[in-house]
C-alpha positions in Angstrom: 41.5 -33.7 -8.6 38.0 -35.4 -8.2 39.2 -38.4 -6.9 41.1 -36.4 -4.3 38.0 -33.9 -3.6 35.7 -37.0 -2.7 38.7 -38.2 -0.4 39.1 -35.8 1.7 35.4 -35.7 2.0 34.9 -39.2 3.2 37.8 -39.5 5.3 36.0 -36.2 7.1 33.0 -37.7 7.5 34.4 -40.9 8.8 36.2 -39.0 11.7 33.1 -37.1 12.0 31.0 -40.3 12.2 33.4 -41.8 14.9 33.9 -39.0 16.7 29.5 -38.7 17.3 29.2 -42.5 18.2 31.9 -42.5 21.1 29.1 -41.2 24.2 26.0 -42.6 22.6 24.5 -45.4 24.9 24.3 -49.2 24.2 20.8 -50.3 25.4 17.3 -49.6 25.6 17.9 -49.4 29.9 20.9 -46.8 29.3 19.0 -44.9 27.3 16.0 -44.4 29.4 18.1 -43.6 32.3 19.4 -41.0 30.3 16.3 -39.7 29.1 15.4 -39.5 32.9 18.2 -37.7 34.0 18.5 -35.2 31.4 14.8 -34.6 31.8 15.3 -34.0 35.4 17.3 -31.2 34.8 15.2 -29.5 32.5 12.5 -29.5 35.1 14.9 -27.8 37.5 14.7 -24.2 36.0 16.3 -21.8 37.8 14.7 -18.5 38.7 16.1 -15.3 37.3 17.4 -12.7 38.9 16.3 -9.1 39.0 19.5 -8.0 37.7 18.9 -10.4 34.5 15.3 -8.7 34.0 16.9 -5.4 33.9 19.3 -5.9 31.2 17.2 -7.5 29.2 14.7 -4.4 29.0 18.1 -2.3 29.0 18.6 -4.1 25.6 15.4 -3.9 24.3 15.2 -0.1 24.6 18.7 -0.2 23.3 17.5 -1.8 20.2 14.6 0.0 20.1 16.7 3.3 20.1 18.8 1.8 17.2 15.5 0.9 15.3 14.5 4.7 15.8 17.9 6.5 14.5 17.9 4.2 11.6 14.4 4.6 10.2 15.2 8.3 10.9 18.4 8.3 8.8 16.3 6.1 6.1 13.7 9.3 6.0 16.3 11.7 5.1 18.3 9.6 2.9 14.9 8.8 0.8 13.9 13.1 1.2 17.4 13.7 -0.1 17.1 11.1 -2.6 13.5 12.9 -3.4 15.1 16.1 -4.1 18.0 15.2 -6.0 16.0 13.0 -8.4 13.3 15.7 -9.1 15.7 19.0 -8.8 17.8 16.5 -12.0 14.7 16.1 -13.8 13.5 19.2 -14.0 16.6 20.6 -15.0 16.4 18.4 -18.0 12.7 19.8 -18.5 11.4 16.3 -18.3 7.4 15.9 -19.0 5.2 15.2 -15.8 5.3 11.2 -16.5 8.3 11.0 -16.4 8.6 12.8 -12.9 6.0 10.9 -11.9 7.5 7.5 -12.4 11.1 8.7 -10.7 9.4 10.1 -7.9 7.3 7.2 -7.5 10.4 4.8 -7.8 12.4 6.8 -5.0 9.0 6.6 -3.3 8.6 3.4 -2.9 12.3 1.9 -2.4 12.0 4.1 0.7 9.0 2.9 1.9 10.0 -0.7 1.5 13.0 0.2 3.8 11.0 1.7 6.2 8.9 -1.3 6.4 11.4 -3.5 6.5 12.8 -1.7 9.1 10.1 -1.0 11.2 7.9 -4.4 11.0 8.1 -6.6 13.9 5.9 -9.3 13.1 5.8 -11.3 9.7 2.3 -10.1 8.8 3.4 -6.9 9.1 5.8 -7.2 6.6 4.0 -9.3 3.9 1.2 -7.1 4.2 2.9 -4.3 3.5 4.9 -5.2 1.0 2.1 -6.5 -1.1 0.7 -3.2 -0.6 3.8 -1.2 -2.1 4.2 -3.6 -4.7 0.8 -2.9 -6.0 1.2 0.7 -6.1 4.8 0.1 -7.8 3.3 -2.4 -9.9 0.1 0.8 -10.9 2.9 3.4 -11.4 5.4 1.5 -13.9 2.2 -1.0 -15.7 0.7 2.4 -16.5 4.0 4.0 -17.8 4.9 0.6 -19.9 1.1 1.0 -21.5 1.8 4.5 -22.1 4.9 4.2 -24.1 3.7 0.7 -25.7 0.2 2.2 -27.3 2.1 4.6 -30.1 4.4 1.3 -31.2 1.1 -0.8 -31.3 -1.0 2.0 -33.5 2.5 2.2 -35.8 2.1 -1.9 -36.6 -1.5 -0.9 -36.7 -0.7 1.6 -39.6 1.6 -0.8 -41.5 -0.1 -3.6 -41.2 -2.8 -1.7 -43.1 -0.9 0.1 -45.6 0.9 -3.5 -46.4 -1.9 -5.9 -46.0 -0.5 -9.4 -45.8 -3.4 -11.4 -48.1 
């Protein structure tokens, strides 16, 4: 099966070799000819038409509609989300932490959709996501201490009742 596998693979790119050698030129003179010609032709630009202006901003405020609905429908998705998460934990009578931390989670999923969405340049979108990830990174660093200190005074405790010397 391997033997076949690296077949097939070299007989592909031997066709594909051939097939991107056939146009090629021979000498340094063809070449540069070529390099003329096709440098002519870039030079040549053609001037757009009005019509061709027009769609193009007729596609940009197309896309910017698009952008609109869909940070819109990420809003209420993350609202809904909101509500369902907090109306579930207080009907389990969960302590104030604890809706903290799922609040805070729904929180900022959202927002990193909505930034996502709704960044057009790159230093947008780093920016803010380092932002988000630092209050993320505050919310569930402060819960993890919270439930890690009463394990850590409980190995405190028997580590003194049973000292190890």
């Amino acid at each position: 099966m391997k033997r076949t596998l690296i077949g097939v693979a070299m007989a592909s790119l031997l066709l594909a070799a051939a097939s991107f050698g056939e146009n090629t030129p021979t000498t340094l003179s063809e070449l540069e000819k070529q390099v003329a010609i096709d440098a002519a032709k870039v030079g040549q630009a053609e001037p757009r038409s009005q019509e061709t202006i027009a769609d193009y901003s007729h596609y940009r405020m197309e896309e910017e509609a698009n952008r609109r609905i869909l940070a819109l429908s990420v809003m209420g998705m993350g609202l809904l989300s909101l509500f369902l998460v907090l109306v579930y934990l207080k009907s389990r009578e969960s302590p104030p932490d604890t809706m903290v931390n799922g609040s805070g989670l729904v929180l900022v999923v959202f927002a990193t959709l909505l930034v996502v969405i709704l960044a057009k340049a790159e230093q947008q979108l780093t920016a803010s996501t380092g932002i988000l990830g630092a209050l993320a990174g505050y919310l569930f660093g402060r819960s993890t201490k919270d439930s890690g200190e009463p394990a850590a005074t409980t190995q405190h405790a028997l580590s003194a009742k049973h000292p190890t010397n």
